[in-house]
CHARMM-style PDB file with segment names, atoms N, HN, CA, C and O in Angstrom:
ATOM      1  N   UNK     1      59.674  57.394  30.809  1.00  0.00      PROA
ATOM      2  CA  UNK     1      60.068  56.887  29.507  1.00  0.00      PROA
ATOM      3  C   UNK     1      60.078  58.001  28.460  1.00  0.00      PROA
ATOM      4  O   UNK     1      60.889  57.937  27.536  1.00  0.00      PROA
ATOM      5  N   UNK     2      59.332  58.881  28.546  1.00  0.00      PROA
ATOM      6  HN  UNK     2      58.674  58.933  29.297  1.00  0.00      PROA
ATOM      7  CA  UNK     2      59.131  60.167  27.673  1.00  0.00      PROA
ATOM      8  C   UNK     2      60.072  60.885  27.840  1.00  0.00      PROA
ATOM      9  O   UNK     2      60.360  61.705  26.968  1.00  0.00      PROA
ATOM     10  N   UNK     3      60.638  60.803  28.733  1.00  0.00      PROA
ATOM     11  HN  UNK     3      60.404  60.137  29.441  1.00  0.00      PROA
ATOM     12  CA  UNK     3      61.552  62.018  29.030  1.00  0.00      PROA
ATOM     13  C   UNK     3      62.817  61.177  28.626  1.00  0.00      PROA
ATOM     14  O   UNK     3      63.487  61.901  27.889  1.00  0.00      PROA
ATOM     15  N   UNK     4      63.401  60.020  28.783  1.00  0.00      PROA
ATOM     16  HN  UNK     4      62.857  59.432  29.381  1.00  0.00      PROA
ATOM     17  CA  UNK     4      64.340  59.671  27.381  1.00  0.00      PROA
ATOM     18  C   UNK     4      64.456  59.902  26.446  1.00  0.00      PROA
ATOM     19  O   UNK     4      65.349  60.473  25.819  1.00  0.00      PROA
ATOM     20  N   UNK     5      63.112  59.280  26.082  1.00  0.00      PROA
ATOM     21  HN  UNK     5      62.387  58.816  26.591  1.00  0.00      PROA
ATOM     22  CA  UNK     5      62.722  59.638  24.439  1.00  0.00      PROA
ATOM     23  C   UNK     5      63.443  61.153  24.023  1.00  0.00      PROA
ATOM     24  O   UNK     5      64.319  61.426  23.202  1.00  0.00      PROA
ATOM     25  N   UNK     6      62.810  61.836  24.795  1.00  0.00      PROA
ATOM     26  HN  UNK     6      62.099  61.615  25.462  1.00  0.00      PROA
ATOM     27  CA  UNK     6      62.841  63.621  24.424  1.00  0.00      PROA
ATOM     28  C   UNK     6      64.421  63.517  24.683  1.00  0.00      PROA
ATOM     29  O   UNK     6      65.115  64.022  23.801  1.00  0.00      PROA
ATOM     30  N   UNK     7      65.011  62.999  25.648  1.00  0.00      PROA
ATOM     31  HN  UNK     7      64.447  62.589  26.365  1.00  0.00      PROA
ATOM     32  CA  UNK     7      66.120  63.575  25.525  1.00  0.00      PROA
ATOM     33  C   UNK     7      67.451  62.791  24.718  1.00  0.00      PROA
ATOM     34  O   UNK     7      68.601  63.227  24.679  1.00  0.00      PROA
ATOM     35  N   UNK     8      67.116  61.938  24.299  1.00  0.00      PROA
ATOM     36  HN  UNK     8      66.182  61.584  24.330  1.00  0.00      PROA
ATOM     37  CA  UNK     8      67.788  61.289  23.116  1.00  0.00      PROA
ATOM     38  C   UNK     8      67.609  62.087  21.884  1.00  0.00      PROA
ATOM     39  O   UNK     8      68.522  62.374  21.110  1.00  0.00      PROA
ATOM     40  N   UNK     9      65.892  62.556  21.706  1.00  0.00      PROA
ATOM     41  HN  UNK     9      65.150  62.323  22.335  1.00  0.00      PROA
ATOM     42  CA  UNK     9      66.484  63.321  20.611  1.00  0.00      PROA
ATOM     43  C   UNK     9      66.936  64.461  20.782  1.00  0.00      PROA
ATOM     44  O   UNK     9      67.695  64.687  19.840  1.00  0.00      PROA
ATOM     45  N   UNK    10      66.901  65.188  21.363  1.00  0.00      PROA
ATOM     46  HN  UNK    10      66.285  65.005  22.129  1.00  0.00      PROA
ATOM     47  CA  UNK    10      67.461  66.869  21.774  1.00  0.00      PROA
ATOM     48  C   UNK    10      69.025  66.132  21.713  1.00  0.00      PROA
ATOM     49  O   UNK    10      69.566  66.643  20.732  1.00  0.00      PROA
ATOM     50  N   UNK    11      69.750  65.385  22.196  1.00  0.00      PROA
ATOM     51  HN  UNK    11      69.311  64.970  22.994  1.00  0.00      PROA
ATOM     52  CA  UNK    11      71.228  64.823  21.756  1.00  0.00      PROA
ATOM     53  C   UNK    11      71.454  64.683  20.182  1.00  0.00      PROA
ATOM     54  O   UNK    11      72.160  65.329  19.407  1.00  0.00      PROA
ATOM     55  N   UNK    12      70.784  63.841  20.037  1.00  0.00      PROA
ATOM     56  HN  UNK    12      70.210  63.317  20.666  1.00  0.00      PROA
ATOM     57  CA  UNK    12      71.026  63.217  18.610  1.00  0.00      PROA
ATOM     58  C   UNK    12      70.835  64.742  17.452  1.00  0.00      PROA
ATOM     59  O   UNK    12      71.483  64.646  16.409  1.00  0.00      PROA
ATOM     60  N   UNK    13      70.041  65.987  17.627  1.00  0.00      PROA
ATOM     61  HN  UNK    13      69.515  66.065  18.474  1.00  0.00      PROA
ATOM     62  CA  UNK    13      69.860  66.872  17.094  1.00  0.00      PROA
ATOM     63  C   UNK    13      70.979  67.911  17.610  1.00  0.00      PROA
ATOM     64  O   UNK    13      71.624  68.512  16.751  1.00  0.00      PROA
ATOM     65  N   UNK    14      71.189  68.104  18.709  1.00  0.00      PROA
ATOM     66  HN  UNK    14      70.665  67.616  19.407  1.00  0.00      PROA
ATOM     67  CA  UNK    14      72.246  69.173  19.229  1.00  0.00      PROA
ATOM     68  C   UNK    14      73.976  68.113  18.205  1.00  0.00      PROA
ATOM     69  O   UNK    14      74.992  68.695  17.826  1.00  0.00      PROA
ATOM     70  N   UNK    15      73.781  67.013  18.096  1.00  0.00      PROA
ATOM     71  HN  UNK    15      72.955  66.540  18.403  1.00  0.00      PROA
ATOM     72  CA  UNK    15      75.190  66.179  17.714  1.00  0.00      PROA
ATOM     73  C   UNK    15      74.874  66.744  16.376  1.00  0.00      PROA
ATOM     74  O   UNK    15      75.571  67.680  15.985  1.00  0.00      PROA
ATOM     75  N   UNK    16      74.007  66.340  15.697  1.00  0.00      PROA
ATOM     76  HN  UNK    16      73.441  65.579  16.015  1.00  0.00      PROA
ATOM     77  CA  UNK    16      73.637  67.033  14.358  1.00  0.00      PROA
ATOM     78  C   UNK    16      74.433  67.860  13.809  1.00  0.00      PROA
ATOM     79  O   UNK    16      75.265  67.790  12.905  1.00  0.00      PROA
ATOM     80  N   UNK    17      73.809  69.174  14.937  1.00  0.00      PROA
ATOM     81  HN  UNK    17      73.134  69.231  15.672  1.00  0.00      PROA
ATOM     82  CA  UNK    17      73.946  70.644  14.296  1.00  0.00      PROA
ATOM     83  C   UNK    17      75.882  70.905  14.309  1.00  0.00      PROA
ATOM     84  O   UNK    17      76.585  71.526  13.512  1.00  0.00      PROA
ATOM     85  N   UNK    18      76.269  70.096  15.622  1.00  0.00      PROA
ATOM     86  HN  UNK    18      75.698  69.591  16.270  1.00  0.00      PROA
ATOM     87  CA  UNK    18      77.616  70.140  15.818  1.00  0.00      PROA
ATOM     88  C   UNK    18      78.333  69.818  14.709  1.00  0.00      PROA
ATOM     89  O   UNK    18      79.364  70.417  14.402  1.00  0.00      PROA
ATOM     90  N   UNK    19      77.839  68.861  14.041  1.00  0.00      PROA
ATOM     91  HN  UNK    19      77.002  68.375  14.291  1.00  0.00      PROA
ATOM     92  CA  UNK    19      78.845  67.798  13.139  1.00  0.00      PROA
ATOM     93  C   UNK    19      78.327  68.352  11.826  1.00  0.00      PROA
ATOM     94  O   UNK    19      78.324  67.590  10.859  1.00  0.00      PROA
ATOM     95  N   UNK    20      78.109  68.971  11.756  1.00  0.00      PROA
ATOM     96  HN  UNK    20      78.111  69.590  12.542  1.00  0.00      PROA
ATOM     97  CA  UNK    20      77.432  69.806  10.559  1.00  0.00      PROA
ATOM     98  C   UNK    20      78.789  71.071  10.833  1.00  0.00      PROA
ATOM     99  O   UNK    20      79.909  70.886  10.358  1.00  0.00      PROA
ATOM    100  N   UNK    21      78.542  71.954  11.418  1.00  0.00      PROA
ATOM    101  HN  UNK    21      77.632  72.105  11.804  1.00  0.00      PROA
ATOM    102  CA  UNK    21      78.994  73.078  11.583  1.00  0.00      PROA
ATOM    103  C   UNK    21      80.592  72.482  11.861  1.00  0.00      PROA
ATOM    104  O   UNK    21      81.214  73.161  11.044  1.00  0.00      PROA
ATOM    105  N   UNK    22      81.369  71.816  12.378  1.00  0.00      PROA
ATOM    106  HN  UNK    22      80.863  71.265  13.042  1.00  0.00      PROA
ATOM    107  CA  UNK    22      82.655  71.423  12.132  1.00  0.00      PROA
ATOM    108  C   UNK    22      83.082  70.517  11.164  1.00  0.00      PROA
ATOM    109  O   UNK    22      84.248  70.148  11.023  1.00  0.00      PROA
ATOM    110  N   UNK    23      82.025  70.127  10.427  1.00  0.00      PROA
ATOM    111  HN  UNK    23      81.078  70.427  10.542  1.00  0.00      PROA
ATOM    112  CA  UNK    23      82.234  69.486   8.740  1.00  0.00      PROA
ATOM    113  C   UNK    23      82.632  70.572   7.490  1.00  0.00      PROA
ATOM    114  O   UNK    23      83.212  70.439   6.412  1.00  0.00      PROA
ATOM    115  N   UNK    24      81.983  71.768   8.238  1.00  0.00      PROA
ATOM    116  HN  UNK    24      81.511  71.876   9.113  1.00  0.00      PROA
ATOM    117  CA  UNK    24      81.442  72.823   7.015  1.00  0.00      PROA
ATOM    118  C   UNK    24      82.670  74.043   7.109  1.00  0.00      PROA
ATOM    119  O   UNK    24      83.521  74.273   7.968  1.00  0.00      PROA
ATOM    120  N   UNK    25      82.398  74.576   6.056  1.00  0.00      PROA
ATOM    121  HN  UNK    25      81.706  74.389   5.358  1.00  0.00      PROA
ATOM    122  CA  UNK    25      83.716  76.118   6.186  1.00  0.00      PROA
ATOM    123  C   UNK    25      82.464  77.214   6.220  1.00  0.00      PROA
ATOM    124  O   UNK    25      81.530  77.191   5.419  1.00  0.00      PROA
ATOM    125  N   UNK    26      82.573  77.885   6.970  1.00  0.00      PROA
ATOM    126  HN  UNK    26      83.332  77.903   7.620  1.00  0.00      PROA
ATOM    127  CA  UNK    26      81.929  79.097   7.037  1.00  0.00      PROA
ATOM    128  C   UNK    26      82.680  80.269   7.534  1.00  0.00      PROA
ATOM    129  O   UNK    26      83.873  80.039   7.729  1.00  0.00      PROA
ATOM    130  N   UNK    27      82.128  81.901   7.877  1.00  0.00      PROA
ATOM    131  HN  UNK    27      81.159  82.088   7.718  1.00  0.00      PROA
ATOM    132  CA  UNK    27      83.193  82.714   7.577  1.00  0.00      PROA
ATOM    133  C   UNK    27      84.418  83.070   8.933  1.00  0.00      PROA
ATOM    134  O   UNK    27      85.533  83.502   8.638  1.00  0.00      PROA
ATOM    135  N   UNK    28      83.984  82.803  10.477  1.00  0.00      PROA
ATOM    136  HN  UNK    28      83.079  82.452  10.715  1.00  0.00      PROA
ATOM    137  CA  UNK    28      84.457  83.098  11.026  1.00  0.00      PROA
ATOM    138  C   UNK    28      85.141  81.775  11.437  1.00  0.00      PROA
ATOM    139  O   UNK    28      84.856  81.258  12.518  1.00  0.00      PROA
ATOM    140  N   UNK    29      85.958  81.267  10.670  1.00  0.00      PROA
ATOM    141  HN  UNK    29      86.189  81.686   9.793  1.00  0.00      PROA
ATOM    142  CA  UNK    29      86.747  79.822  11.442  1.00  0.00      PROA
ATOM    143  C   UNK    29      87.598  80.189  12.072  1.00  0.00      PROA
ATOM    144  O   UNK    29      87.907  79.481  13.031  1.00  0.00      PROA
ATOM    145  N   UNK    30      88.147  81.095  11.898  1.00  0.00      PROA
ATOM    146  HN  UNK    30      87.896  81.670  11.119  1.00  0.00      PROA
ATOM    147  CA  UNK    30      89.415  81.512  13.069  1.00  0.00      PROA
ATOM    148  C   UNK    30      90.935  80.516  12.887  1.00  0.00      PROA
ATOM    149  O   UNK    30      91.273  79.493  12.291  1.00  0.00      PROA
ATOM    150  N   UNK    31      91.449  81.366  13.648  1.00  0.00      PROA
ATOM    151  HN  UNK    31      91.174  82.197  14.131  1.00  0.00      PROA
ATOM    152  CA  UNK    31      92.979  80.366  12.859  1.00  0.00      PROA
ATOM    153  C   UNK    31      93.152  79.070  13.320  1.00  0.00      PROA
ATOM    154  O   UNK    31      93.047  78.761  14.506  1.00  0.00      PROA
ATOM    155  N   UNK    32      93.521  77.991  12.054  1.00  0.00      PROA
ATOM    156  HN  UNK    32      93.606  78.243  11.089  1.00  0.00      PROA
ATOM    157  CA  UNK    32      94.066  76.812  12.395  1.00  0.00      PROA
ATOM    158  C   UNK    32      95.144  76.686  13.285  1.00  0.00      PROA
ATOM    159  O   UNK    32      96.229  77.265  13.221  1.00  0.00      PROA
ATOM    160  N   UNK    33      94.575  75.518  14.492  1.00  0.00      PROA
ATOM    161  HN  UNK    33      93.694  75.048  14.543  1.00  0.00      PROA
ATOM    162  CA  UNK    33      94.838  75.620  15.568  1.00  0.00      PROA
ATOM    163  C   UNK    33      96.057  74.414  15.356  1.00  0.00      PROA
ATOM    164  O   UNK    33      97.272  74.598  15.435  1.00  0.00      PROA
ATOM    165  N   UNK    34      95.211  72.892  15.010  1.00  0.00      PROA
ATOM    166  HN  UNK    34      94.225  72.742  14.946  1.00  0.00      PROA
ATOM    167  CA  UNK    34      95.808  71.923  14.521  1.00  0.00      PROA
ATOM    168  C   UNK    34      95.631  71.450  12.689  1.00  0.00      PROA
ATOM    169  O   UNK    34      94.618  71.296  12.007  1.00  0.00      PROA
ATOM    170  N   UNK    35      97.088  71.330  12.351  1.00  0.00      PROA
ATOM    171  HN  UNK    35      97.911  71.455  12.906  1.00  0.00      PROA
ATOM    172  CA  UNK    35      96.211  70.900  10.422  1.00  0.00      PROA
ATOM    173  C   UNK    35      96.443  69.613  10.794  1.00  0.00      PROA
ATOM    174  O   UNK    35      97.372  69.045  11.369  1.00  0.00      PROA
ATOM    175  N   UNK    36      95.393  69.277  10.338  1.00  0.00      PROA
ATOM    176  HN  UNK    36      94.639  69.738   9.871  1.00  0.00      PROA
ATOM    177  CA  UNK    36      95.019  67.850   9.910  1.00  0.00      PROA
ATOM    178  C   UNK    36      95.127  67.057   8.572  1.00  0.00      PROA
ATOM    179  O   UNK    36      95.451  65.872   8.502  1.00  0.00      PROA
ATOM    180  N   UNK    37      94.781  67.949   7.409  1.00  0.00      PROA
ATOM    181  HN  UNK    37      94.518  68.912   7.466  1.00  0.00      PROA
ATOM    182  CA  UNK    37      95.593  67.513   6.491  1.00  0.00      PROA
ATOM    183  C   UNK    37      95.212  69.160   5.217  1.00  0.00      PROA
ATOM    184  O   UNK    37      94.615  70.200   5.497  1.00  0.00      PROA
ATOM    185  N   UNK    38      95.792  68.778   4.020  1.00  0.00      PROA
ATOM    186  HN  UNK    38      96.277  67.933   3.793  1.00  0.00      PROA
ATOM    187  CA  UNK    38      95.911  70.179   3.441  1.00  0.00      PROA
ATOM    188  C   UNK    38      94.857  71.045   3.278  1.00  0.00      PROA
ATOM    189  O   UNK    38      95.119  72.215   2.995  1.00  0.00      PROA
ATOM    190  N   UNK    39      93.516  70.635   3.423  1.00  0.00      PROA
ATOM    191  HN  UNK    39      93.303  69.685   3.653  1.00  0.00      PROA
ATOM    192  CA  UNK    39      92.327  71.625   3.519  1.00  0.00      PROA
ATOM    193  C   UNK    39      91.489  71.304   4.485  1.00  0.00      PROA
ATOM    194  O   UNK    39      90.276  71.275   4.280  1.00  0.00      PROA
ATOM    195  N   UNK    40      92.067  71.001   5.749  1.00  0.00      PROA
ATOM    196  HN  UNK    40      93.053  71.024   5.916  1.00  0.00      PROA
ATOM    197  CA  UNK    40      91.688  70.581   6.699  1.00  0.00      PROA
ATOM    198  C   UNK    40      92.072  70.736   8.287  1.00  0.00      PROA
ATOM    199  O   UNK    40      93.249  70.490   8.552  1.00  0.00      PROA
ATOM    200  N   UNK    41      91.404  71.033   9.137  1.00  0.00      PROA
ATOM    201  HN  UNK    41      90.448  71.233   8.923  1.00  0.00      PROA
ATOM    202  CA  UNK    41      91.816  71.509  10.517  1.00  0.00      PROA
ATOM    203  C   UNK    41      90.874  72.047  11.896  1.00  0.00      PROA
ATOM    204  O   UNK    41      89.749  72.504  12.099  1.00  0.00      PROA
ATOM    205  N   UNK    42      92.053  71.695  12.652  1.00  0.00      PROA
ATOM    206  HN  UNK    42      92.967  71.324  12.486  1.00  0.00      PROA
ATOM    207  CA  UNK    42      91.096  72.311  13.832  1.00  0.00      PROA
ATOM    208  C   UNK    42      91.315  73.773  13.921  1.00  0.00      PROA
ATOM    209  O   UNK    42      92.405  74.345  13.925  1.00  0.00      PROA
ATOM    210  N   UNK    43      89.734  74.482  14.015  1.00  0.00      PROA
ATOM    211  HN  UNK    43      88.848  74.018  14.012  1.00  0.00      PROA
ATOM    212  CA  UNK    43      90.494  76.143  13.834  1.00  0.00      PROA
ATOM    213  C   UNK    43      89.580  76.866  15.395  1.00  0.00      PROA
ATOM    214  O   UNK    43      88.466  76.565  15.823  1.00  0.00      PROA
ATOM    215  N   UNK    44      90.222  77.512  15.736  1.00  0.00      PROA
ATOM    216  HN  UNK    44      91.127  77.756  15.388  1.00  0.00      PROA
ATOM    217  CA  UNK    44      89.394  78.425  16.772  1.00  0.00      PROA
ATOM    218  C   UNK    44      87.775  78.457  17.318  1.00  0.00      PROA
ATOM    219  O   UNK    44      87.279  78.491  18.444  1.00  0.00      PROA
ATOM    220  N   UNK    45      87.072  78.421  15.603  1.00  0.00      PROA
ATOM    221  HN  UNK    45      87.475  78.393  14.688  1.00  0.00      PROA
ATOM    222  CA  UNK    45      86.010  78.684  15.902  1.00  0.00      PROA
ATOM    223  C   UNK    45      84.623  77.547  16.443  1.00  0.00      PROA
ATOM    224  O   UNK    45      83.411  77.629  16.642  1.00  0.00      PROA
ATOM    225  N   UNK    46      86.369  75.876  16.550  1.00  0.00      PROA
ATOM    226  HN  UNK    46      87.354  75.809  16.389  1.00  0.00      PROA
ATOM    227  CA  UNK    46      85.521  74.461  16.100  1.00  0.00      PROA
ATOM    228  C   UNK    46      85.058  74.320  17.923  1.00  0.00      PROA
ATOM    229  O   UNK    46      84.040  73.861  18.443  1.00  0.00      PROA
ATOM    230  N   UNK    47      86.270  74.918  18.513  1.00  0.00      PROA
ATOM    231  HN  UNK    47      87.096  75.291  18.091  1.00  0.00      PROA
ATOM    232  CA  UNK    47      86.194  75.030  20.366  1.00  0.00      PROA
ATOM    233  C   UNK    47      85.338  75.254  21.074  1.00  0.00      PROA
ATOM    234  O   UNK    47      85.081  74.863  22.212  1.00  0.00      PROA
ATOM    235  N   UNK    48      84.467  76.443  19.851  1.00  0.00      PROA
ATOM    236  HN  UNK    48      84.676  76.761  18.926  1.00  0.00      PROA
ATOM    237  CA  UNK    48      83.276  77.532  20.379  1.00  0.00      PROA
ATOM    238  C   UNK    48      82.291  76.156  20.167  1.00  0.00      PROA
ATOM    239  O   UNK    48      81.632  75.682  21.092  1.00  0.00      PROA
ATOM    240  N   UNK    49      82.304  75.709  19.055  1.00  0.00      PROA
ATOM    241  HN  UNK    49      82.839  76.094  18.304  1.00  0.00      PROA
ATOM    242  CA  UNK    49      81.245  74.954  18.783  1.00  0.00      PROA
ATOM    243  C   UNK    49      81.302  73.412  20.013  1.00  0.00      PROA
ATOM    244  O   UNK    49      80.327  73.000  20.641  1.00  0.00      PROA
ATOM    245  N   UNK    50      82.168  73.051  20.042  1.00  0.00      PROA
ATOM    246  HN  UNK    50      82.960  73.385  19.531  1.00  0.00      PROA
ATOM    247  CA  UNK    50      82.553  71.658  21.060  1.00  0.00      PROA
ATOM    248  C   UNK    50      82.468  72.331  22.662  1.00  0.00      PROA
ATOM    249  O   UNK    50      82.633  71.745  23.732  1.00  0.00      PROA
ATOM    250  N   UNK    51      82.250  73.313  22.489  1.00  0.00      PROA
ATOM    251  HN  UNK    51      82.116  73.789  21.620  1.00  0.00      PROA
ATOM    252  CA  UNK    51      82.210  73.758  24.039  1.00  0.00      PROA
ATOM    253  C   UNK    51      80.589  73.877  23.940  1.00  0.00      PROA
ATOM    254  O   UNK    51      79.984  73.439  24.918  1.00  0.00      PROA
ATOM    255  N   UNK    52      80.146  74.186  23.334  1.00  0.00      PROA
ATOM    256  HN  UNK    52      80.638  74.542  22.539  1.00  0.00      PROA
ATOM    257  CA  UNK    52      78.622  74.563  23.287  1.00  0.00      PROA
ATOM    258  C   UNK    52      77.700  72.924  23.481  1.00  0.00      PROA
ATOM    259  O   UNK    52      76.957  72.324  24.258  1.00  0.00      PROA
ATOM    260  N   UNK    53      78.093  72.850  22.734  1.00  0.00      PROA
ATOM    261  HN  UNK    53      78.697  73.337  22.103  1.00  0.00      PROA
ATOM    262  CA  UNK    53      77.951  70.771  22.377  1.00  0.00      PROA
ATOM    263  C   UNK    53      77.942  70.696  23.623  1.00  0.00      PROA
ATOM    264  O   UNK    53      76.918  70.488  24.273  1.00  0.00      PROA
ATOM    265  N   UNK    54      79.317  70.890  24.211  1.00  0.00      PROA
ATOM    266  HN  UNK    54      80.149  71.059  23.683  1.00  0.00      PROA
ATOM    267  CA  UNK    54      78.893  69.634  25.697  1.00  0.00      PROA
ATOM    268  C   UNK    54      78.459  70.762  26.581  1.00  0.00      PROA
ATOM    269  O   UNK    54      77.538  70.131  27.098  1.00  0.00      PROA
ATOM    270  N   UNK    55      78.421  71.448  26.921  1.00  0.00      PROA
ATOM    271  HN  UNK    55      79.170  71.961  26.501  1.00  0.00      PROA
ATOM    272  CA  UNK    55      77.489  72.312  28.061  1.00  0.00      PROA
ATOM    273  C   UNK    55      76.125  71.647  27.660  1.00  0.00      PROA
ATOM    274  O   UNK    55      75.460  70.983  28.456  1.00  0.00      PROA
ATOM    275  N   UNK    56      75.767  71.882  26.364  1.00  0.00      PROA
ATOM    276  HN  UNK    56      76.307  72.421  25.718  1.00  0.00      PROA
ATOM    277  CA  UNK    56      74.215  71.167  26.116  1.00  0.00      PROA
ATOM    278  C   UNK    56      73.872  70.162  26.615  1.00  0.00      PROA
ATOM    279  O   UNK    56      72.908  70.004  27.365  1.00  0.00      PROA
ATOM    280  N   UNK    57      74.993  69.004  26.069  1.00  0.00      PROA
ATOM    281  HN  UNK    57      75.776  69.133  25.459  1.00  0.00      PROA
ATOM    282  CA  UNK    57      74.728  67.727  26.700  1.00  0.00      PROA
ATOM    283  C   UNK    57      74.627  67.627  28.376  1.00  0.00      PROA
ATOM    284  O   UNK    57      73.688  67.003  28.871  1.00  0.00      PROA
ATOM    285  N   UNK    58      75.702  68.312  29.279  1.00  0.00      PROA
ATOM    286  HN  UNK    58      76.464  68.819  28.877  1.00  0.00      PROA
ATOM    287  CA  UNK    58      75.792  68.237  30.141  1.00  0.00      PROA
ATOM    288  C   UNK    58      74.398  68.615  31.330  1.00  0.00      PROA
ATOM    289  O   UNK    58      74.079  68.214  32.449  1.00  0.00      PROA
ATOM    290  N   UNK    59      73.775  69.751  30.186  1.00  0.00      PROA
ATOM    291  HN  UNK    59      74.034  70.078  29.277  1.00  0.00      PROA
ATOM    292  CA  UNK    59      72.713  70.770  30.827  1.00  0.00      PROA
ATOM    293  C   UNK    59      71.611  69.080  30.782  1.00  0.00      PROA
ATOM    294  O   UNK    59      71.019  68.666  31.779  1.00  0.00      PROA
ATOM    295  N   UNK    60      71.593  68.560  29.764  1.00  0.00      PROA
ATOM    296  HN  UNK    60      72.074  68.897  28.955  1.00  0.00      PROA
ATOM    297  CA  UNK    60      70.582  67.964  29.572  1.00  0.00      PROA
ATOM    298  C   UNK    60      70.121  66.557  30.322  1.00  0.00      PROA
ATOM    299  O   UNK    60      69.079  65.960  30.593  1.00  0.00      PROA
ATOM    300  N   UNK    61      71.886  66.371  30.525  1.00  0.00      PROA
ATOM    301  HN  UNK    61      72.732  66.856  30.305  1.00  0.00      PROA
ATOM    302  CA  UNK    61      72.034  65.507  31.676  1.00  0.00      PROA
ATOM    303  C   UNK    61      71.648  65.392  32.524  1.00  0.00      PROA
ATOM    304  O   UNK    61      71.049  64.432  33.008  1.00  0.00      PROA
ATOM    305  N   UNK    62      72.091  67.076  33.212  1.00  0.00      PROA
ATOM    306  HN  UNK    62      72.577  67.856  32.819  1.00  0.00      PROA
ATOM    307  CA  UNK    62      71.763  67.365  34.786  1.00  0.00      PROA
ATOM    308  C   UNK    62      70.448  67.271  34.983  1.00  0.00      PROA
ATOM    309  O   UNK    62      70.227  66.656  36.026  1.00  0.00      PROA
ATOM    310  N   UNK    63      69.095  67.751  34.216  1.00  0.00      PROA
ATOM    311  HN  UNK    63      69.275  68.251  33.368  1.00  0.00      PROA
ATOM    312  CA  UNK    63      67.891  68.275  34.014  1.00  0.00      PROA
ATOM    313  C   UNK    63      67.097  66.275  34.368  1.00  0.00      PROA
ATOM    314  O   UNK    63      66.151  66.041  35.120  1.00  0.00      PROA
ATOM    315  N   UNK    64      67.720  65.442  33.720  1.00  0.00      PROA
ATOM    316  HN  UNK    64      68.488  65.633  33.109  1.00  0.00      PROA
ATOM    317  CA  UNK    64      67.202  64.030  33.672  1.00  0.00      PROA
ATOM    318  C   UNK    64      67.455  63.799  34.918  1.00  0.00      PROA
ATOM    319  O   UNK    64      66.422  63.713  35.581  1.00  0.00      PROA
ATOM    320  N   UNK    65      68.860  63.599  35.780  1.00  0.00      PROA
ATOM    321  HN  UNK    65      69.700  63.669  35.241  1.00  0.00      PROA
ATOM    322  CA  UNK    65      69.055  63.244  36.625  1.00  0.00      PROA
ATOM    323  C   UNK    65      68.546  63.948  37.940  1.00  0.00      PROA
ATOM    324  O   UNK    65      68.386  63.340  38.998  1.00  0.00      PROA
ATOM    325  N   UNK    66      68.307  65.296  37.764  1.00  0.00      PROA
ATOM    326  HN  UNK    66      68.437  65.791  36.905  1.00  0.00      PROA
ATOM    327  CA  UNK    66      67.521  66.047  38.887  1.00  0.00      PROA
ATOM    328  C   UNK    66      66.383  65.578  39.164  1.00  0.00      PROA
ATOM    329  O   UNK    66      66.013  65.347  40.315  1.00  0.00      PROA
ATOM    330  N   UNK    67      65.671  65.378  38.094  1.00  0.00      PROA
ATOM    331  HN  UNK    67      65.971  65.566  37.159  1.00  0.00      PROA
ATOM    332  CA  UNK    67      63.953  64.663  37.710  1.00  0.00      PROA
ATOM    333  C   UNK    67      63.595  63.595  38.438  1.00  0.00      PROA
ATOM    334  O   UNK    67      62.534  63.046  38.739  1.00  0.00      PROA
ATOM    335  N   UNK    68      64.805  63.423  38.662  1.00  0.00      PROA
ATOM    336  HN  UNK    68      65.667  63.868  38.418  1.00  0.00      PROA
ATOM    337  CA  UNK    68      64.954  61.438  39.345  1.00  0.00      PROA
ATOM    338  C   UNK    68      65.086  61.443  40.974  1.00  0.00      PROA
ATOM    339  O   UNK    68      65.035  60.444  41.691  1.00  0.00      PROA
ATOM    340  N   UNK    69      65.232  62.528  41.311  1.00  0.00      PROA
ATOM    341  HN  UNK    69      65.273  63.340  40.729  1.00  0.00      PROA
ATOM    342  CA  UNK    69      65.709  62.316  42.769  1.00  0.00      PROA
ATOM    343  C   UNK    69      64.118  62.347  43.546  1.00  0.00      PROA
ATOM    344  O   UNK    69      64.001  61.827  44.656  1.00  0.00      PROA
ATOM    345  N   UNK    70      63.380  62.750  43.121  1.00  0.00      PROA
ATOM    346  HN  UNK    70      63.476  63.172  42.219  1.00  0.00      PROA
ATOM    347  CA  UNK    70      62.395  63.152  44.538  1.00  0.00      PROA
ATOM    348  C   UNK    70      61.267  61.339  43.934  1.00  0.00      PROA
ATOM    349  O   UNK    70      60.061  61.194  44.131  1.00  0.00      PROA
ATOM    350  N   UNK    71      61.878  60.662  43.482  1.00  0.00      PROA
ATOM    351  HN  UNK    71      62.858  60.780  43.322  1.00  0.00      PROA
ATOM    352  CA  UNK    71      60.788  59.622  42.881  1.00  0.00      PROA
ATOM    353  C   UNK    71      61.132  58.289  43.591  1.00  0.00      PROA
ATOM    354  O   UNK    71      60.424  57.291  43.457  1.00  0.00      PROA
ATOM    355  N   UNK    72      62.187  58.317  44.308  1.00  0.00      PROA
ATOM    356  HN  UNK    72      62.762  59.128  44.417  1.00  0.00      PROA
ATOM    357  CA  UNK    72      62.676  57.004  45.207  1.00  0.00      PROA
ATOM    358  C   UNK    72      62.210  56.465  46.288  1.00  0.00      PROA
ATOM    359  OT1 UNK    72      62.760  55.476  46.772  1.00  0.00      PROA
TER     360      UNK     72
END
């Protein structure tokens, strides 16, 4: 049960930092990829961030579901 817990929040905090950092303008956005509307877009640097996101999630996945195998 703890180890949900923990890993709901390590999600809910890794979603955080994501949705923060592709809300925000900071300096290396890299070129708009898709505009979305006039001060707004998908730019290079949002990929780096959504790729990072789900490797995390994915890592965090794997780590729960490994945990589970030797307990059956």
């Amino acid at each position: 049960m703890l180890r949900w817990l923990l890993a709901i929040v390590i999600a809910g905090i890794v979603s955080a930092f994501a949705f923060l950092l592709l809300t925000g303008e900071y300096v290396n956005d890299g070129a708009v990829l898709v505009q979305l509307s006039e001060d707004r877009g998908i730019h290079e640097g949002d990929l780096f961030i959504t790729t990072g996101w789900a490797i995390a999630l994915l890592s965090e996945a794997g780590l729960l579901f490994m945990g589970t195998r030797g307990r059956n």
